[in-house]
C-alpha positions, 0 to 999 in steps of 0.5 A, a space after each residue: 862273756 856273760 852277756 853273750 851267753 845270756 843274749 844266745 840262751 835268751 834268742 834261742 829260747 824265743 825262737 825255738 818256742 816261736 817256731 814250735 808254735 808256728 809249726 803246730 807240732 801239737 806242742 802246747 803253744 800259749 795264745 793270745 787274742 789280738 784284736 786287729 779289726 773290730 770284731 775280727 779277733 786274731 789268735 796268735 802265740 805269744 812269742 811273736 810279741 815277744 819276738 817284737 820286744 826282743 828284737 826292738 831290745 837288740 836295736 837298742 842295744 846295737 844303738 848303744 853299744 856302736 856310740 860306746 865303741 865309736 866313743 872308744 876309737 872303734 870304727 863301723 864295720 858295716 858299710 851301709 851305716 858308716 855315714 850315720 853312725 858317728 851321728 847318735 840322733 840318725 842312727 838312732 832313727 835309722 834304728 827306730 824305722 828299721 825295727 818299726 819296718 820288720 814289724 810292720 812287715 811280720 804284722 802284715 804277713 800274720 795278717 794276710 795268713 801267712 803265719 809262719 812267715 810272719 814268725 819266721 821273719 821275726 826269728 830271721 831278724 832276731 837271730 841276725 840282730 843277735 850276731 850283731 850284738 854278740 859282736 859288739 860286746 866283743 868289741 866293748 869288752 876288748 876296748 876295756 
């Protein structure tokens, strides 16, 4: 129950901060400089980093969380993923080039200028991830 909590608390934090400072509502937003070419600094709130390293995290966590439930004689409720979940190395893969594409996709949208899209796609993926992972740790903890 705890980790459910903390995993909500923790998304919804990063997406209220991440979405105030793509809104610009005069809010203090803290910013860094990304260089994304030579000489053509890109300022951008830190939360979207942040989103990136969540989001990367939730990944993980749905990784291990489906191999400890499968191991327990749970089965995949998603149907897309039922081939490969029972294999650790092709979900694991299918994992790693889903979240590089998400990324890839939000760094492509920050970078043609559509800023709040690039945030609210990361927002949209964090919370969809975090629906993901709040339901298999209820798996886990129901098969303990």
């Amino acid at each position: 129950m705890f980790r459910t909590i903390a995993v909500t608390l923790l998304v919804a934090g990063l997406s209220t901060s991440a979405a105030r400072a793509a809104e610009g509502d005069g809010s203090p937003a803290i910013t860094t400089t990304i260089t994304a070419m030579p000489g053509k600094p890109a300022s951008r709130p830190a939360s979207l980093p942040l989103l990136y390293a969540s989001f990367a995290g939730l990944q993980a966590f749905d990784v291990y969380s489906t191999r400890a439930a499968l191991s327990n004689g749970a089965t995949e409720a998603n149907p897309l993923m039922q081939g490969i979940a029972t294999n650790t190395a092709g979900l694991t893969v299918a994992k790693v080039v889903g979240t590089a594409s998400v990324i890839y996709m939000s760094e492509h949208l920050w970078r043609t200028n559509h800023r709040k899209s690039a945030v609210i796609t990361m927002i949209v993926g964090n919370g969809l991830m975090s629906m993901v992972a709040i339901h298999n740790a209820g798996v886990l903890s129901r098969q303990h």
